[in-house]
C-alpha positions, 0 to 999 in steps of 0.5 A: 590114289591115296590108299586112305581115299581108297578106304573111305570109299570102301568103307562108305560103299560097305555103309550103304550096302549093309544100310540097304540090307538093313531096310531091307530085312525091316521090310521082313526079308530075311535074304537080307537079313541073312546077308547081315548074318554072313557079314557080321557073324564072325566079329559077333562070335569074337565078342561072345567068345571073348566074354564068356571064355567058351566056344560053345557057350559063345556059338550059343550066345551068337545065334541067340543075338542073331535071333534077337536081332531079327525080332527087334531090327525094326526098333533100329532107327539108324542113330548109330551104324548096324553093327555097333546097335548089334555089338551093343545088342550083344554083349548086353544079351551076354551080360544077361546070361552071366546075370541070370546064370548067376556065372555058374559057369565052370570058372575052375577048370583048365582052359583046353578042357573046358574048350574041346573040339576044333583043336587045329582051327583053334591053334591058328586062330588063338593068340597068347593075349586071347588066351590070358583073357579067356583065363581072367575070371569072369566079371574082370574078363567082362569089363576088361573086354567091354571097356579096353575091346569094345570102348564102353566107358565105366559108368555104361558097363556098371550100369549094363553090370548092375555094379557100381562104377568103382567096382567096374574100376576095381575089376578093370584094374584087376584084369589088368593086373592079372594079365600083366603079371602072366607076361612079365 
């Protein structure tokens, strides 16, 4: 069998699953929305810590989406697949920290001291390209990730941002800059 083929069918049986958890959990079953949870967590997490650059912060961020998500599951109507509404969730749940926060975050300091505990774990999970990003400062880190990582265009991230699409560009390219720079 075409290991393609083999894919697809894992990839539409993985679908149902998660649409069954889905109703389910809409249904106020929260061992169906816990299923979700263990499915969905980790990829969640990645995003959160990608963006604010802080294990704590993004375990924080995670939980928060995760609780979010339980109170608005019945607005999800299904347009679009579980985990892109809960990735979109997300990293607007992010956005709004940073917003509200003002980033009073400690943007100056070396990144293994704002980062403690876990060091072994973190060593294995760490790549130099994770790291460079989680060093960009925060709004450039923000729309690299949103748009390069996650797909959002330009003019979804201004608007999510409160920035203008120009400054989205500008911050992009910045991050972009930064980072070539590290590698060269």
């Amino acid at each position: 069998m075409d290991s393609n083929l083999v894919e697809l069918t894992s990839l539409q049986r993985d679908r149902k699953v998660i649409d069954g958890w889905v109703n389910d959990a809409k249904a106020g079953e929260l061992g169906a929305f816990e299923h979700l949870y263990r499915y969905f967590y980790k990829r969640v997490y990645a995003l959160c810590l990608r963006m604010t650059a802080n294990e704590a912060l993004a375990e924080e961020l995670m939980q928060e989406a995760f609780v979010m998500a339980w109170r608005k599951i019945s607005q999800f109507h299904g347009d679009s697949q579980f985990g892109t509404w809960l990735y979109r969730l997300t990293s607007n749940l992010v956005i709004s920290f940073f917003r509200t926060k003002k980033n009073q975050l400690l943007e100056g300091e070396d990144y293994d001291t704002l980062h403690s505990g876990h060091e072994a774990e973190r060593l294995h999970l760490k790549r130099d390209l994770e790291r460079a990003i989680a060093e960009l400062p925060t709004r450039a880190r923000m729309v690299l990730v949103l748009h390069d990582i996650e797909g959002y265009k330009h003019q979804e991230i201004a608007e999510k941002m409160a920035i203008s699409e120009g400054a989205c560009k500008a911050q992009l390219h910045r991050a972009r800059a930064l980072l070539k720079a590290r590698f060269s």
